[in-house]
MISE-258097 format. One record per atom (N, C-alpha, C, O): x, y, z. Coordinates in steps of 0.2 Angstrom, whole numbers, plus 5000, padded with zeros to 4 digits. Layout:
# residues N
XYZ...
END
This chain:
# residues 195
479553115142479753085136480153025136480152975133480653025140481352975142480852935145480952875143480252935149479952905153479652835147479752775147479252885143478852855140479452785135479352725136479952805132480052785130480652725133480952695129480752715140481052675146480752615145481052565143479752645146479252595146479052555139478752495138479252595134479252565127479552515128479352455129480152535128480652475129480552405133480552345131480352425138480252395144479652325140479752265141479152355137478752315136478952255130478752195130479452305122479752275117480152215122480052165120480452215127480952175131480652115131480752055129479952135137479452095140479152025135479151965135478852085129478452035124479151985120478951935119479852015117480551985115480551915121480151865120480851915129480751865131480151825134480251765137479451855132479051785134479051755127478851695127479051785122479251745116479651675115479451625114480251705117480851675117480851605122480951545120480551635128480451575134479651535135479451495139479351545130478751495129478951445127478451425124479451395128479551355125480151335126480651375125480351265128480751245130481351215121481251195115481951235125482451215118482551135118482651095122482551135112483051025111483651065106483651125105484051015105484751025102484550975096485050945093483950965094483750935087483350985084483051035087483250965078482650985074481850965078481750925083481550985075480750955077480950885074481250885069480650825079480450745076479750755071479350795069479850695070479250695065478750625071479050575074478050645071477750645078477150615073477150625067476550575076475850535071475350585077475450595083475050615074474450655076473950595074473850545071473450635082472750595081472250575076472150625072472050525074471950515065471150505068471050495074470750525063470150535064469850575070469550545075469950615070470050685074469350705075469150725070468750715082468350715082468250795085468350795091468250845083468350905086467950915092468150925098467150905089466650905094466650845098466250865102466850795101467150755107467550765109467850725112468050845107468650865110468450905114468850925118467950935115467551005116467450995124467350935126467351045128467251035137467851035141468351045138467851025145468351035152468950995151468850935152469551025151470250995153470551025157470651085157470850975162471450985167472150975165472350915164472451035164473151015164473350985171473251005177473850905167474250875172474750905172474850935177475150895167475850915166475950955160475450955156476450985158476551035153477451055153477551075158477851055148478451115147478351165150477751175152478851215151479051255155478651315151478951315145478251355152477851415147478251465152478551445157478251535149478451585152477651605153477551625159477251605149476651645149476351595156476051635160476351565157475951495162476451505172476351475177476951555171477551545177477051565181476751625181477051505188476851555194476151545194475751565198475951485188475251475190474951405190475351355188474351385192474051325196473451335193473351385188473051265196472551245192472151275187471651295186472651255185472551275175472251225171472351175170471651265168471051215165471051245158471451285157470751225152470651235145469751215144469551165146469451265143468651225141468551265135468551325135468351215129468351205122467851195120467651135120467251265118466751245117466551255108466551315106466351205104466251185098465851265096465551305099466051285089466051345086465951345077466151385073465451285077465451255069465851195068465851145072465951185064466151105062466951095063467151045064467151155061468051165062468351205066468951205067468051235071468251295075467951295082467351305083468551295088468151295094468351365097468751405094467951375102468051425106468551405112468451355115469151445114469551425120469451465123469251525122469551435131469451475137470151435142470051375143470651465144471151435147471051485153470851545153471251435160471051495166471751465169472151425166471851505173472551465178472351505184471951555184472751495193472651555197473351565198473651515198473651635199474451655201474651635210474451675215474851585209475151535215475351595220475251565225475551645221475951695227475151755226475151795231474651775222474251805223473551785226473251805230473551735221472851695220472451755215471851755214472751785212472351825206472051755198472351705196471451785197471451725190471451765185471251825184471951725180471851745174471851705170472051655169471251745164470851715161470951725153470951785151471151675147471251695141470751675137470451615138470651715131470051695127470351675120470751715118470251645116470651635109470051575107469451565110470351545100470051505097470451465092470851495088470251395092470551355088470351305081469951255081470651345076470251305071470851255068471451275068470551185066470451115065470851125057470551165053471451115055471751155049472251085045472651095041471951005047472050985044471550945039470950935040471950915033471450895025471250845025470750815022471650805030471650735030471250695037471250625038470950745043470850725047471150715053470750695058471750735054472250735058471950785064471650835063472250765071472050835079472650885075473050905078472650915069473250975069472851055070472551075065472751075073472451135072473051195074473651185076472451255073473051325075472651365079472151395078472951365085472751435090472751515089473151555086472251515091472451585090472151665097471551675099472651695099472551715105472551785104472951805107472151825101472151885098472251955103472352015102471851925112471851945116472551975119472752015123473051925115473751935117474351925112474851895113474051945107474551965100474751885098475051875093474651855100474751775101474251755090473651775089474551735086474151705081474451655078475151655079474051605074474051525071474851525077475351555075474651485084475051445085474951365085474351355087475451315084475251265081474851225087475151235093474251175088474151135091473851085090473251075089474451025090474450975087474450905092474850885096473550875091473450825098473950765092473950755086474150745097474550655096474250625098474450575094473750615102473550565106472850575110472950615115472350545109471750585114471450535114471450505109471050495121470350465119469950465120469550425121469650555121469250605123468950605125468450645126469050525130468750555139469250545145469050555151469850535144470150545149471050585147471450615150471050585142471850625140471950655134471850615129472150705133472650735128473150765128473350805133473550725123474350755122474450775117474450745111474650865120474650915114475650935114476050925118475550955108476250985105476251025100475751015095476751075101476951105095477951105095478351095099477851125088478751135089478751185081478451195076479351205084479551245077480351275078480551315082480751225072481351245072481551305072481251355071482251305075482951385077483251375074482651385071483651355069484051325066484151275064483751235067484651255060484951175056484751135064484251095064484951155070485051085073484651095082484851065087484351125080483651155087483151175085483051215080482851155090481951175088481751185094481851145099481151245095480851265103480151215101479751205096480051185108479451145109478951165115479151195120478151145114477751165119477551095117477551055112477251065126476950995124476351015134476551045139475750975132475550975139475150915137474850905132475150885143474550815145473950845150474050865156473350855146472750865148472450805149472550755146471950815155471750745159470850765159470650825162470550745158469850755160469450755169469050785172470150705173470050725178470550775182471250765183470350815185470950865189471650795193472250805194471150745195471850695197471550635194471250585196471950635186471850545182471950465187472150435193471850455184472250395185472850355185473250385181472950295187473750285186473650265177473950295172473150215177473050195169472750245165472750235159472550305166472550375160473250405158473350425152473750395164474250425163474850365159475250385155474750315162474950265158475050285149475450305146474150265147474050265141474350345139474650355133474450395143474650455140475450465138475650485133475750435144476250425144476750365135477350355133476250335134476250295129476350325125476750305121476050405123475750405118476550465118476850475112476650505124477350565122477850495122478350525118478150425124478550395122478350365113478750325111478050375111478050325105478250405100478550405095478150465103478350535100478750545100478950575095479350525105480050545105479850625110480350665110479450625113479350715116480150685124480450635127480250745123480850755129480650765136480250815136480850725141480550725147480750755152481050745157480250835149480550895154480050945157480051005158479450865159478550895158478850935168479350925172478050975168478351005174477550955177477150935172477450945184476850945184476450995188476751025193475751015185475351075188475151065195474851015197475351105198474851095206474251125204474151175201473651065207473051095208473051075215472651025216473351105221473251115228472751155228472751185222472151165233471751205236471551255230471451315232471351245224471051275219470451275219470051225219470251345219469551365217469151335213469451335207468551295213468251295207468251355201468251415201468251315196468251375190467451385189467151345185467151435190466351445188466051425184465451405184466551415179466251415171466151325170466351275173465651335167465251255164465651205164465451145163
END
């Protein structure tokens, strides 16, 4: 019984700090940021390499980390996020979906990860030119005068270019995003099976 109840805890603790640590702190509010205007879901759809990304709790300890986003109707995609754990080589595979949740056109959509209690978390493209980059963000205020942020530049190729990165980089400097990107190792990564 003490046991069971150790391991309760243990997990209430678990799910309390990857909560907490998914996301890096600013000592401001969320900025106000220009999302992608005329927003093509279906030419967002297919294989992405995470370049770089904030510090995720859920993401620690792992490598070539991919997104492949296959169209699911006119507003909702199907997600498939892989990564491999750097000190195992274990893969791990998440399955969710994202639907498209804004009126005006805008990249604003909401995740959703049901696989892992995970729901509507925001994922808002800034910036994409849906063949070589996207730069996603979410934020959501702590109080009057901080807000926890998630931000990642996805590249179409596993290693962009200097001018892919350039224009991405364009697009987190005209956002104001804080430049606290990590970058992903894809050393000696398995291809990913999938499409």
């Amino acid at each position: 019984m003490i046991s069971s109840k150790i391991t309760f805890l243990t997990v209430v603790a678990a799910c309390y700090i990857a909560t907490c640590s998914a996301q890096i702190a600013v000592l401001t509010p969320c900025q106000n940021v220009t999302l992608e205007q005329n927003f093509y879901l279906s030419s967002y759809a297919g294989k992405w390499y995470e370049y770089q990304r904030y510090f995720t709790f859920f993401q620690f300890g792992g490598k070539c980390v991919t997104a492949y986003y296959t169209p699911n109707g006119t507003d909702t995609i199907t997600v498939r996020n892989y990564l491999v754990k750097e000190n195992t080589g274990e893969v791990n595979i998440i399955l969710g979906s994202a639907t498209l949740v804004s009126e005006v056109g805008e990249g604003e959509l909401s995740l959703d990860f049901p696989s892992v209690g995970q729901v509507d978390q925001d994922y808002w493209v800034l910036g994409t030119d849906y063949n070589s980059f996207s730069v996603v963000w979410s934020c959501s205020n702590s109080g009057s005068n901080q807000s926890l942020q998630l931000a990642w530049l996805l590249t179409r190729d596993r290693v962009p270019s200097s001018e892919t990165l350039a224009l991405a980089q364009e697009v987190i400097d005209r956002n104001g995003l804080v430049d606290s990107f990590l970058i992903t190792n894809h050393d000696s990564c398995p291809e990913d099976p999938y499409p």
